[in-house]
mmJSON file of the N, C-alpha and C atoms, coordinates in Angstrom:
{"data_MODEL":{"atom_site":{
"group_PDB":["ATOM","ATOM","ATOM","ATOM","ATOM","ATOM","ATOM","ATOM","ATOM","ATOM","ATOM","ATOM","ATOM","ATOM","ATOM","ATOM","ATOM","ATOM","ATOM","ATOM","ATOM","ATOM","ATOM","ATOM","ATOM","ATOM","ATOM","ATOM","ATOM","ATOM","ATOM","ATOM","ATOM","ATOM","ATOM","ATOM","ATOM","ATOM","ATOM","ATOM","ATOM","ATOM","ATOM","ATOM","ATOM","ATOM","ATOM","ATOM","ATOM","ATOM","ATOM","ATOM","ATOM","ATOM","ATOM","ATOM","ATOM","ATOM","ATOM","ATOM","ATOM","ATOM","ATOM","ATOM","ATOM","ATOM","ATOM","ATOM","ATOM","ATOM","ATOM","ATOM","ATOM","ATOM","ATOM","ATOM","ATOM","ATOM","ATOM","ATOM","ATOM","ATOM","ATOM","ATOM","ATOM","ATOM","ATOM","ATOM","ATOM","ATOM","ATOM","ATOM","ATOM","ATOM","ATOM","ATOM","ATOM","ATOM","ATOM","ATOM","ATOM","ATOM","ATOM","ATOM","ATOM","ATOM","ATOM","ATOM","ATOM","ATOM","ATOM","ATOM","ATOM","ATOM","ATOM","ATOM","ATOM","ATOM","ATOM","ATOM","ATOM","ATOM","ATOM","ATOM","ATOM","ATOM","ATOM","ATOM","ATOM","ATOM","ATOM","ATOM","ATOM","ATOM","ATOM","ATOM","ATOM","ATOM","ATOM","ATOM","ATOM","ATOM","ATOM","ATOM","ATOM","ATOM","ATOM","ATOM","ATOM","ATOM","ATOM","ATOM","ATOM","ATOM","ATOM","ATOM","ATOM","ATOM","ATOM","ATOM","ATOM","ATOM","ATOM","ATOM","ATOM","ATOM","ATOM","ATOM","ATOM","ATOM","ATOM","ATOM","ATOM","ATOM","ATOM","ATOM","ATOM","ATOM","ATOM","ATOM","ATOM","ATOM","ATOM","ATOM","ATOM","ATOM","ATOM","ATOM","ATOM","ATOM","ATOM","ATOM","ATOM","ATOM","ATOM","ATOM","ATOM","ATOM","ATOM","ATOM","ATOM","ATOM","ATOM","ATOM","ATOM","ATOM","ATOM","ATOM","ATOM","ATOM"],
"id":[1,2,3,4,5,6,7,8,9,10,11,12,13,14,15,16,17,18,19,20,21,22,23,24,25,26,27,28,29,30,31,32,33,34,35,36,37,38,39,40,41,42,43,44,45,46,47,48,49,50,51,52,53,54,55,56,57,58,59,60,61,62,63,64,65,66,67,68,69,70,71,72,73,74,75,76,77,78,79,80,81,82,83,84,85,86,87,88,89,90,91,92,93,94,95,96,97,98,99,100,101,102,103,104,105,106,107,108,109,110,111,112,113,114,115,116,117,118,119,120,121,122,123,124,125,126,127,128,129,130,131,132,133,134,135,136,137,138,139,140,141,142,143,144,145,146,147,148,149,150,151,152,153,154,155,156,157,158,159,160,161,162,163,164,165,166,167,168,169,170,171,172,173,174,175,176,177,178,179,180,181,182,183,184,185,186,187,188,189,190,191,192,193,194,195,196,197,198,199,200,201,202,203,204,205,206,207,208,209,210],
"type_symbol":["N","C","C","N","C","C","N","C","C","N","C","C","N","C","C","N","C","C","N","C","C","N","C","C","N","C","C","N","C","C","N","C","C","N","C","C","N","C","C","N","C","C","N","C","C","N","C","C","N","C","C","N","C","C","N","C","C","N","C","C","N","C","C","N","C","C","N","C","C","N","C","C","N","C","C","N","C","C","N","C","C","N","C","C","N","C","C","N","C","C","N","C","C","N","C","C","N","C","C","N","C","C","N","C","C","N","C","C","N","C","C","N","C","C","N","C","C","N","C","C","N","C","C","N","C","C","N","C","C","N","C","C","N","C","C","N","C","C","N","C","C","N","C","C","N","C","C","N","C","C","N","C","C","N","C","C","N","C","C","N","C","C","N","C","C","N","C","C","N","C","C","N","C","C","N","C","C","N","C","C","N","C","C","N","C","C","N","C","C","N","C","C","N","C","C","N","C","C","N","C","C","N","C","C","N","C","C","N","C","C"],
"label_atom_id":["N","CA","C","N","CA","C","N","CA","C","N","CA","C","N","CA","C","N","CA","C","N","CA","C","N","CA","C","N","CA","C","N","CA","C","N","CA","C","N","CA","C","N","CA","C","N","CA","C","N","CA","C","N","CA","C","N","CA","C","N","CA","C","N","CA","C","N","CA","C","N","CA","C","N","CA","C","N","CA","C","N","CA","C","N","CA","C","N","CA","C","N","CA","C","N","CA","C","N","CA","C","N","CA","C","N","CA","C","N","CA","C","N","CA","C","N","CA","C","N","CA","C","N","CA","C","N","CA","C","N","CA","C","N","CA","C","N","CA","C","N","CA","C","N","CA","C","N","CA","C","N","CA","C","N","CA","C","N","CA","C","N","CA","C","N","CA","C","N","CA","C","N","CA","C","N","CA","C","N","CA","C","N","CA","C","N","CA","C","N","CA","C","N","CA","C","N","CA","C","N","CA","C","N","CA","C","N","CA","C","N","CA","C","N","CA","C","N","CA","C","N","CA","C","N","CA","C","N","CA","C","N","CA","C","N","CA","C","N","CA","C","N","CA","C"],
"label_alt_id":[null,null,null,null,null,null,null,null,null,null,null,null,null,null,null,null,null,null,null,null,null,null,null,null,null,null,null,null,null,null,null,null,null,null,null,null,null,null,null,null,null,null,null,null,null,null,null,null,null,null,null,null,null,null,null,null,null,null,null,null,null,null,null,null,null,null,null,null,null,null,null,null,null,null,null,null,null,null,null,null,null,null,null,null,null,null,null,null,null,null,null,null,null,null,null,null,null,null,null,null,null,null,null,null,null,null,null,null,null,null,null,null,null,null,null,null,null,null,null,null,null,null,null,null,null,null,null,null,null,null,null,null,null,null,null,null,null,null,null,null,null,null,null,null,null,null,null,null,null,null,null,null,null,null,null,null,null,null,null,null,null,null,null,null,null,null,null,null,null,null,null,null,null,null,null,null,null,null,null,null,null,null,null,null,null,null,null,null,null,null,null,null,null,null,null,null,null,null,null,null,null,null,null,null,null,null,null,null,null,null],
"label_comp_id":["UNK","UNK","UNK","UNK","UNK","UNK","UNK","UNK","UNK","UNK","UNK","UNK","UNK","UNK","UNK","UNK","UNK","UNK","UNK","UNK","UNK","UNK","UNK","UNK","UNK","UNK","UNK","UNK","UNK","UNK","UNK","UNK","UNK","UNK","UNK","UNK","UNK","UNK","UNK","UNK","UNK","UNK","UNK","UNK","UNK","UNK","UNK","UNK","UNK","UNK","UNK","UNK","UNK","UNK","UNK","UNK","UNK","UNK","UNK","UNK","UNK","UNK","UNK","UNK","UNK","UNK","UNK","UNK","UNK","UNK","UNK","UNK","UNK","UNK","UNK","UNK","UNK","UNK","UNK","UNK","UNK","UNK","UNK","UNK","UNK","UNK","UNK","UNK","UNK","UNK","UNK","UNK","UNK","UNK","UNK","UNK","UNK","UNK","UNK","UNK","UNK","UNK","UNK","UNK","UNK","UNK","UNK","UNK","UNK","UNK","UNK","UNK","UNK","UNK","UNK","UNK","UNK","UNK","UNK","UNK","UNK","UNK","UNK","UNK","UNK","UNK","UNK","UNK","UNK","UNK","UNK","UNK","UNK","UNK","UNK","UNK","UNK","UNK","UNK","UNK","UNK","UNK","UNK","UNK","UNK","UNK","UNK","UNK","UNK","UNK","UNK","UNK","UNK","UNK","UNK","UNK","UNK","UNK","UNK","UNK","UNK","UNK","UNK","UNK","UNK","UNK","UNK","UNK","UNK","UNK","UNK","UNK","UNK","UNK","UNK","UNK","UNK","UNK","UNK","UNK","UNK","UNK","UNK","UNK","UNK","UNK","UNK","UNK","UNK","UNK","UNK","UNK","UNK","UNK","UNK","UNK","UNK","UNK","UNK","UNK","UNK","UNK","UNK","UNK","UNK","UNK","UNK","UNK","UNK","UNK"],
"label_asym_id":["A","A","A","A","A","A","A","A","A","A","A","A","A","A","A","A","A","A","A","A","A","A","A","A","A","A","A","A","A","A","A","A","A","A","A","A","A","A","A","A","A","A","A","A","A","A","A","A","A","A","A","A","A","A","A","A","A","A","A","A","A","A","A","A","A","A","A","A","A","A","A","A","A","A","A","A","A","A","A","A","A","A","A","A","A","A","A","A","A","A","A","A","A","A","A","A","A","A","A","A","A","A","A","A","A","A","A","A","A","A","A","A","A","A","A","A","A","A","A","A","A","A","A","A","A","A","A","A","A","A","A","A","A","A","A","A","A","A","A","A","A","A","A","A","A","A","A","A","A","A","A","A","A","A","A","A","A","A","A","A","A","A","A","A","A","A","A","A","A","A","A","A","A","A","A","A","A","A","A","A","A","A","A","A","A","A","A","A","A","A","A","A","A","A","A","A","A","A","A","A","A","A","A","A","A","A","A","A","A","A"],
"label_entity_id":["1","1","1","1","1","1","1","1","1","1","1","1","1","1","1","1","1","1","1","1","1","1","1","1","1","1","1","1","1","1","1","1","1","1","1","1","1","1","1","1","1","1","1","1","1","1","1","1","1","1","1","1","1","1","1","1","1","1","1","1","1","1","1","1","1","1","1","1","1","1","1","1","1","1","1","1","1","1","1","1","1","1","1","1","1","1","1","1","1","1","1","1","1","1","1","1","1","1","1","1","1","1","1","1","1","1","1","1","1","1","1","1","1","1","1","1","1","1","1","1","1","1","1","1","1","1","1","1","1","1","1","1","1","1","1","1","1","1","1","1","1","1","1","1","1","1","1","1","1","1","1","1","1","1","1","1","1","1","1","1","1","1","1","1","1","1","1","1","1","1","1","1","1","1","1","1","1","1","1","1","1","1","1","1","1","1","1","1","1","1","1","1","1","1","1","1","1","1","1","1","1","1","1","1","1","1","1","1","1","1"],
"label_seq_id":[1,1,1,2,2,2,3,3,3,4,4,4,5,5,5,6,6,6,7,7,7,8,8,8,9,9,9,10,10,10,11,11,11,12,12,12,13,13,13,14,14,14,15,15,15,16,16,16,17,17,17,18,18,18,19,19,19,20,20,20,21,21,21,22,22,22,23,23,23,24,24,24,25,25,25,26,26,26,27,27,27,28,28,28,29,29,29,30,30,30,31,31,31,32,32,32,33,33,33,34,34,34,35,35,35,36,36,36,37,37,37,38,38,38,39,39,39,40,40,40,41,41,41,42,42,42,43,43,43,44,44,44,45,45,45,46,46,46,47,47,47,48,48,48,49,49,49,50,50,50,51,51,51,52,52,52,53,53,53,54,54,54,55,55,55,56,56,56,57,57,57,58,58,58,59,59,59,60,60,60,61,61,61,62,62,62,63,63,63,64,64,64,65,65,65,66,66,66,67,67,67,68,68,68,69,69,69,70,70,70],
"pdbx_PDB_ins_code":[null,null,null,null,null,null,null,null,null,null,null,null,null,null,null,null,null,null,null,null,null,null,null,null,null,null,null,null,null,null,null,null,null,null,null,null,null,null,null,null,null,null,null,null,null,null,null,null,null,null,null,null,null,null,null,null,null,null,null,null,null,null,null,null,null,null,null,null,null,null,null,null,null,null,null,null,null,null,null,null,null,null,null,null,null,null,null,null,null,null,null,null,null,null,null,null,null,null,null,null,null,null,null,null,null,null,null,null,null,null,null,null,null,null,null,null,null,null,null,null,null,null,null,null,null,null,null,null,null,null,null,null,null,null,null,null,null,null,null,null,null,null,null,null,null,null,null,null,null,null,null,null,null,null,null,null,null,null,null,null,null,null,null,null,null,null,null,null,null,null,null,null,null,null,null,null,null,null,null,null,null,null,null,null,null,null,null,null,null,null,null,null,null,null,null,null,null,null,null,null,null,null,null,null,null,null,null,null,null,null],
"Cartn_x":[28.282,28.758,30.286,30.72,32.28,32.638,33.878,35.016,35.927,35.739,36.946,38.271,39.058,40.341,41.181,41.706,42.785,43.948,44.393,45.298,44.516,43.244,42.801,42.205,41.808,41.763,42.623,44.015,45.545,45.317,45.044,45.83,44.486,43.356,42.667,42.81,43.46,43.723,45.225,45.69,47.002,46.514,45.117,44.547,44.288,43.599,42.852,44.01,44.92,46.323,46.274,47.031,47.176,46.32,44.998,43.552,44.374,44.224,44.526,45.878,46.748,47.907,47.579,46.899,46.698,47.474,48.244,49.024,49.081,48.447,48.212,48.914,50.558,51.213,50.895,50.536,50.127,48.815,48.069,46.561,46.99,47.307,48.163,48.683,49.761,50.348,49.079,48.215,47.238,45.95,45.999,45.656,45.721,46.962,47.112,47.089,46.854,46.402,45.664,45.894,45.122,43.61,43.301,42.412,41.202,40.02,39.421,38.813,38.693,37.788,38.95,39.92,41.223,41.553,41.205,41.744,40.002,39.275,37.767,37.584,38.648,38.584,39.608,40.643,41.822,41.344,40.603,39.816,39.111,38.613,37.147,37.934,38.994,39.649,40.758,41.049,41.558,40.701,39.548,38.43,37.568,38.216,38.205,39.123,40.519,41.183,41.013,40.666,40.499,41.474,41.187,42.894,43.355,43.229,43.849,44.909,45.866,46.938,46.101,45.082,44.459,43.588,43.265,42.562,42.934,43.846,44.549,44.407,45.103,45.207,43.384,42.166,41.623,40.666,41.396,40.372,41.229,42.255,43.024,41.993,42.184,41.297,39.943,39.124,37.449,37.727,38.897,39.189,39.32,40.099,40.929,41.016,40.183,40.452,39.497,39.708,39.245,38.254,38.123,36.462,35.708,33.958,33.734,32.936,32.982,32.437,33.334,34.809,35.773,35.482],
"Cartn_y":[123.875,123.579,123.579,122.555,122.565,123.185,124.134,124.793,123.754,124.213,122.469,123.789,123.59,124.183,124.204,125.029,125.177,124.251,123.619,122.729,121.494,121.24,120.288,120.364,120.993,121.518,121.216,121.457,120.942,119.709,118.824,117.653,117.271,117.434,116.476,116.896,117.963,118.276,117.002,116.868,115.993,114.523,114.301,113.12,113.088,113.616,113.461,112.944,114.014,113.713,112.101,111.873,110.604,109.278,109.808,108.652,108.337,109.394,109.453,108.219,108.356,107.635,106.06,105.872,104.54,104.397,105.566,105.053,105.103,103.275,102.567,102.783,103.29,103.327,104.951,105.977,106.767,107.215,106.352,106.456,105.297,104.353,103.247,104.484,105.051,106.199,106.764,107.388,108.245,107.583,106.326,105.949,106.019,106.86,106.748,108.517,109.188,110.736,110.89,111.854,112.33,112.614,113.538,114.0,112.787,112.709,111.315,111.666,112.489,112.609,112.231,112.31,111.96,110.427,109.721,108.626,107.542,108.495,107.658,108.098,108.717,109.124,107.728,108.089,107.061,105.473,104.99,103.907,103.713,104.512,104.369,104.24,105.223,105.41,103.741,103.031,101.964,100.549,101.179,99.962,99.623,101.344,101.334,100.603,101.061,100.464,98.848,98.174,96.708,95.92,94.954,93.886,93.245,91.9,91.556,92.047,92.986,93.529,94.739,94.867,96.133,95.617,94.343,93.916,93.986,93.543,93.988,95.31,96.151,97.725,97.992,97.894,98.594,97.748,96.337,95.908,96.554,96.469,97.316,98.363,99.25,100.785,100.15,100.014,99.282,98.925,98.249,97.437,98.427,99.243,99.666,101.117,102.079,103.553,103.864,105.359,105.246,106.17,106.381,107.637,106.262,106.47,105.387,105.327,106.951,107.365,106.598,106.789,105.589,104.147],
"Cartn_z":[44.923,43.584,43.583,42.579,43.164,41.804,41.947,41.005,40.481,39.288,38.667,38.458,39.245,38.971,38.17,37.544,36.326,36.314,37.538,37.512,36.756,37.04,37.055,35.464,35.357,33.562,32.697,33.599,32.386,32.443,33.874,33.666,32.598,32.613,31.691,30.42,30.196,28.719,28.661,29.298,28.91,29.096,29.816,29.434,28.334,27.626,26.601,25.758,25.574,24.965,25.294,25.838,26.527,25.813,26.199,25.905,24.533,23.257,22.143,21.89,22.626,22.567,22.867,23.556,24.59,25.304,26.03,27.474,28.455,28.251,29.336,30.371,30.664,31.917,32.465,31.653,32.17,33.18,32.934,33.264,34.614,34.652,36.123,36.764,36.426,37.515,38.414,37.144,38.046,38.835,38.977,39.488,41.399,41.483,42.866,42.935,41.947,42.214,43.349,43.981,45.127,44.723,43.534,43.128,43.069,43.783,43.756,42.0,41.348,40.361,38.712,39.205,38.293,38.449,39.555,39.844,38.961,39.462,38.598,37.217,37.136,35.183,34.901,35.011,34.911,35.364,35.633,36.296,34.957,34.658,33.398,32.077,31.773,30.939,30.385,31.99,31.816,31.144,31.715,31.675,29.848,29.672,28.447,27.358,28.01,26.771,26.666,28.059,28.043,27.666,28.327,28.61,29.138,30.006,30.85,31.726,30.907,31.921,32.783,32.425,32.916,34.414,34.381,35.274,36.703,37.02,38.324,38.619,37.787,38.679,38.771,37.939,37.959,39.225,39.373,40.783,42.041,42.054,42.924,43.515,42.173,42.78,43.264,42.699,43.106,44.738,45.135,45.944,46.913,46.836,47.879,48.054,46.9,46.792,48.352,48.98,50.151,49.882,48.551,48.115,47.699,47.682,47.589,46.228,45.582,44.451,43.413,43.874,42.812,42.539],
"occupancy":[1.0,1.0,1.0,1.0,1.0,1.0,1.0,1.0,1.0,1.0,1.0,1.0,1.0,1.0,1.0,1.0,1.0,1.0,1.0,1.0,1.0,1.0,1.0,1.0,1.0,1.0,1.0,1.0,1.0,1.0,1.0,1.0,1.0,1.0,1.0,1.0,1.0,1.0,1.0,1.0,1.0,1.0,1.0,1.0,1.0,1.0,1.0,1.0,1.0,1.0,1.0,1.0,1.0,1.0,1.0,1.0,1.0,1.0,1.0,1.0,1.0,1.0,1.0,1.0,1.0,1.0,1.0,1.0,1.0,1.0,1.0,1.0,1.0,1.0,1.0,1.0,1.0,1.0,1.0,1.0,1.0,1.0,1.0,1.0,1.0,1.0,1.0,1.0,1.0,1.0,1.0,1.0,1.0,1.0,1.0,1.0,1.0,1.0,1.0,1.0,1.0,1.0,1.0,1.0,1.0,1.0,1.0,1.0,1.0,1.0,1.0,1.0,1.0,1.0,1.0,1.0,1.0,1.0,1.0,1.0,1.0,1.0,1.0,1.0,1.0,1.0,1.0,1.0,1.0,1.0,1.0,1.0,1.0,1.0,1.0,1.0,1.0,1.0,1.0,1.0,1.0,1.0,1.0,1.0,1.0,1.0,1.0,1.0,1.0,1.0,1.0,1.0,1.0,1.0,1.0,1.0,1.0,1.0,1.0,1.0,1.0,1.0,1.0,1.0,1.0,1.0,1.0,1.0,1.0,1.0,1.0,1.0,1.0,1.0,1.0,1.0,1.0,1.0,1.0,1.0,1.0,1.0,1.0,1.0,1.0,1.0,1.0,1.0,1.0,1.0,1.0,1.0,1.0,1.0,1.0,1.0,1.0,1.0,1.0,1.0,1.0,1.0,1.0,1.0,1.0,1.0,1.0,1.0,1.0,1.0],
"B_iso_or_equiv":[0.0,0.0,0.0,0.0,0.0,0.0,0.0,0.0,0.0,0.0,0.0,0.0,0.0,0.0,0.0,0.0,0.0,0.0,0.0,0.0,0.0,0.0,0.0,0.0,0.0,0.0,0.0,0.0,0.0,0.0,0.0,0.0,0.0,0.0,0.0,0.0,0.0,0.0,0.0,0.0,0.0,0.0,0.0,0.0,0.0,0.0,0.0,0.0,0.0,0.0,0.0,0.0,0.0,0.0,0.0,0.0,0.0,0.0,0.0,0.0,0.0,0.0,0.0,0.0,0.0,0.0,0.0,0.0,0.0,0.0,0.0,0.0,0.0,0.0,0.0,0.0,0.0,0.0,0.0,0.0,0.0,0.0,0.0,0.0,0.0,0.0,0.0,0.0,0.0,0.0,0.0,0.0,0.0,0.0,0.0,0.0,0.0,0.0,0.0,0.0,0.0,0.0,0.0,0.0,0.0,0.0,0.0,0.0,0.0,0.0,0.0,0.0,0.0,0.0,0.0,0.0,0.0,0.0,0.0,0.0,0.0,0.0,0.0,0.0,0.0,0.0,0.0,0.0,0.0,0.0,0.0,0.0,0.0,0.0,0.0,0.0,0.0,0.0,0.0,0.0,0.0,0.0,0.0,0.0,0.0,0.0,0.0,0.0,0.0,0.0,0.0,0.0,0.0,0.0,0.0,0.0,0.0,0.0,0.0,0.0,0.0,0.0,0.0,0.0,0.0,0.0,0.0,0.0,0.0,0.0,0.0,0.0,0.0,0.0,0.0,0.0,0.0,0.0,0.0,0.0,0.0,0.0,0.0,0.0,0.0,0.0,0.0,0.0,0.0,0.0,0.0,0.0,0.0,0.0,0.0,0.0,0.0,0.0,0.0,0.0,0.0,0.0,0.0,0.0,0.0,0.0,0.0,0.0,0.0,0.0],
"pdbx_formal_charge":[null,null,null,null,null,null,null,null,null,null,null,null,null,null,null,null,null,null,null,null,null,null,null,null,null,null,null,null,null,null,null,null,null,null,null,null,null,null,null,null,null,null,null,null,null,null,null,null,null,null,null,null,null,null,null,null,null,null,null,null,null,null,null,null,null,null,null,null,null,null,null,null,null,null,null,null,null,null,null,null,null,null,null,null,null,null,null,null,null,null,null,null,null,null,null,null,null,null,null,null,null,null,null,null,null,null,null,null,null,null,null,null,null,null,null,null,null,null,null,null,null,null,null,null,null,null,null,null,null,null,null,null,null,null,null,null,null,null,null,null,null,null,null,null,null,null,null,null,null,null,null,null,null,null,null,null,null,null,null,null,null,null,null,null,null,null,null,null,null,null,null,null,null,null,null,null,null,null,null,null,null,null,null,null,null,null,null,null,null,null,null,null,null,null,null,null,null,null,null,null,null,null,null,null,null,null,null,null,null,null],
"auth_seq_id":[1,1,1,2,2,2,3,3,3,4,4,4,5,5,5,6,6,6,7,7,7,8,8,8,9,9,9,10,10,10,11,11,11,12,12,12,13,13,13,14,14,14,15,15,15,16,16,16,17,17,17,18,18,18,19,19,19,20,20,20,21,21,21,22,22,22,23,23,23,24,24,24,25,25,25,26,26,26,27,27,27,28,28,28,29,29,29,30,30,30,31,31,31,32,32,32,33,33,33,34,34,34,35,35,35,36,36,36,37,37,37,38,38,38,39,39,39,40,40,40,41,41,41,42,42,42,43,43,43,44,44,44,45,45,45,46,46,46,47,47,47,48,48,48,49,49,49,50,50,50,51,51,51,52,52,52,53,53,53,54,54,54,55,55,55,56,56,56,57,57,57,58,58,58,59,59,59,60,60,60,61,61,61,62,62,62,63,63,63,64,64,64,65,65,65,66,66,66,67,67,67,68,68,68,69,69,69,70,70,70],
"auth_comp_id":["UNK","UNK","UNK","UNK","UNK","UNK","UNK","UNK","UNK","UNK","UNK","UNK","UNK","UNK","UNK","UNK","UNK","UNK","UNK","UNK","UNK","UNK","UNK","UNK","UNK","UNK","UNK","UNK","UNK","UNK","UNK","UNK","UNK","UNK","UNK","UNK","UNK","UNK","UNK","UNK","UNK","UNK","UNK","UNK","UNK","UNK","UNK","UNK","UNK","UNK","UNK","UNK","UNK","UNK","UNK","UNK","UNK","UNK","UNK","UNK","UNK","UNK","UNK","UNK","UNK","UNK","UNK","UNK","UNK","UNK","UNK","UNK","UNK","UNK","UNK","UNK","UNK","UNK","UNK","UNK","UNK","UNK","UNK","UNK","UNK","UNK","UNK","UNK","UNK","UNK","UNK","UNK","UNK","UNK","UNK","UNK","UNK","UNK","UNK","UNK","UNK","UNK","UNK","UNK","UNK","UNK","UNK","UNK","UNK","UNK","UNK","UNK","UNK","UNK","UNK","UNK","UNK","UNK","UNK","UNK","UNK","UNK","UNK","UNK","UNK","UNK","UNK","UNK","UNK","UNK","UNK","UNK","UNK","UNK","UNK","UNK","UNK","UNK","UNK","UNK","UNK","UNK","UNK","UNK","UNK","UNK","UNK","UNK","UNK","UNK","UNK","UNK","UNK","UNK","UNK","UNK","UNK","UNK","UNK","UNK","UNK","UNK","UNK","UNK","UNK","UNK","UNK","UNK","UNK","UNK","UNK","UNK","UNK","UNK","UNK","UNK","UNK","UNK","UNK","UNK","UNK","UNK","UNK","UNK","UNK","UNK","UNK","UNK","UNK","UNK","UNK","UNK","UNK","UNK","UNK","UNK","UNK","UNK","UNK","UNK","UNK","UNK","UNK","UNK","UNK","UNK","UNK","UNK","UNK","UNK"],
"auth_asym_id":["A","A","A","A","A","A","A","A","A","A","A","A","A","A","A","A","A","A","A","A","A","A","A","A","A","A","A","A","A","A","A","A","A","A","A","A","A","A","A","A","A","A","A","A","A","A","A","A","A","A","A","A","A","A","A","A","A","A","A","A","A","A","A","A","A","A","A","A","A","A","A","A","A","A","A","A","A","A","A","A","A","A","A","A","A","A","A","A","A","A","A","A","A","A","A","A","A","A","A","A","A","A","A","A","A","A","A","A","A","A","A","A","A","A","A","A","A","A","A","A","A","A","A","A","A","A","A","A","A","A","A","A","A","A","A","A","A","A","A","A","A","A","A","A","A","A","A","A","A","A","A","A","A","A","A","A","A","A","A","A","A","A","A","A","A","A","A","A","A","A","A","A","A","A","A","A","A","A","A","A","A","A","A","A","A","A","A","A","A","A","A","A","A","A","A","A","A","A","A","A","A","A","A","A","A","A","A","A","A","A"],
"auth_atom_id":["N","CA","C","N","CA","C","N","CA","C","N","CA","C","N","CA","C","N","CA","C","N","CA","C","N","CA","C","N","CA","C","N","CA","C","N","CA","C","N","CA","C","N","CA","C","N","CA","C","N","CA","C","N","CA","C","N","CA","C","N","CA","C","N","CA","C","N","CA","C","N","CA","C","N","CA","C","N","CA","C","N","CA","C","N","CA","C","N","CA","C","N","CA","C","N","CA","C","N","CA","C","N","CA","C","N","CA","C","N","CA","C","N","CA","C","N","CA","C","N","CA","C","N","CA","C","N","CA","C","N","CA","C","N","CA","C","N","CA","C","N","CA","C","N","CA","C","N","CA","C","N","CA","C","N","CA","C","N","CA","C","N","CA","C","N","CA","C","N","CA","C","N","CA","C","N","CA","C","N","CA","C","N","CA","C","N","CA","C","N","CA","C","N","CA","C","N","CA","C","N","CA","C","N","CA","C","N","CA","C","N","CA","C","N","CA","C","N","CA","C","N","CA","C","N","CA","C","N","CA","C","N","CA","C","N","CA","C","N","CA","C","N","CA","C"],
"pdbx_PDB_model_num":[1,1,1,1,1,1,1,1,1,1,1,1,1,1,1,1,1,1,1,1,1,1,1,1,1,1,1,1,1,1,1,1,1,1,1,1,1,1,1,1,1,1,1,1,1,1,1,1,1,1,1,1,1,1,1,1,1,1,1,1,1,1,1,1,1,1,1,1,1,1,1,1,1,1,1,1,1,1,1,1,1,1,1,1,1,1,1,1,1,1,1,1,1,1,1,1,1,1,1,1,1,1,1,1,1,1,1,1,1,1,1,1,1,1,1,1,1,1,1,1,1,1,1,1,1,1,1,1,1,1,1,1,1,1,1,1,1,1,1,1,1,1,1,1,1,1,1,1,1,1,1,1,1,1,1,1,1,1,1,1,1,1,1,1,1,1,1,1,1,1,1,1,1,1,1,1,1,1,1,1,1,1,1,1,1,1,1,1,1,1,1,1,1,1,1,1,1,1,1,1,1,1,1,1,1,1,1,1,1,1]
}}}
């Protein structure tokens, strides 16, 4: 069973923040997070706001992330 860590607790509390806002350039940054489970939030989260400008980065990740759960 995996431990979701307190670091990892903040950052999705500052997602959520974020989601709320719609920013879009924030959720692109984390796209290249190490964390594979931050980078498939931020993926979903993009796919959400929907958009043409969104299309690129989120085939990017699909494309190219090296977890394959992303």
């Amino acid at each position: 069973m995996s431990v979701v860590t307190e670091n990892r607790m903040r950052l999705f509390s500052k997602m959520e923040e974020r989601y709320e806002k719609k920013d879009s350039d924030y959720f692109v940054k984390l796209l290249d997070h190490e964390d594979y489970v931050v980078r498939t939030r931020a993926t979903c989260i993009l796919v959400d706001f929907g958009g043409e400008g969104k299309v690129s980065h989120v085939a990017k990740v699909l494309k190219n992330d090296p977890n394959e759960l992303v």
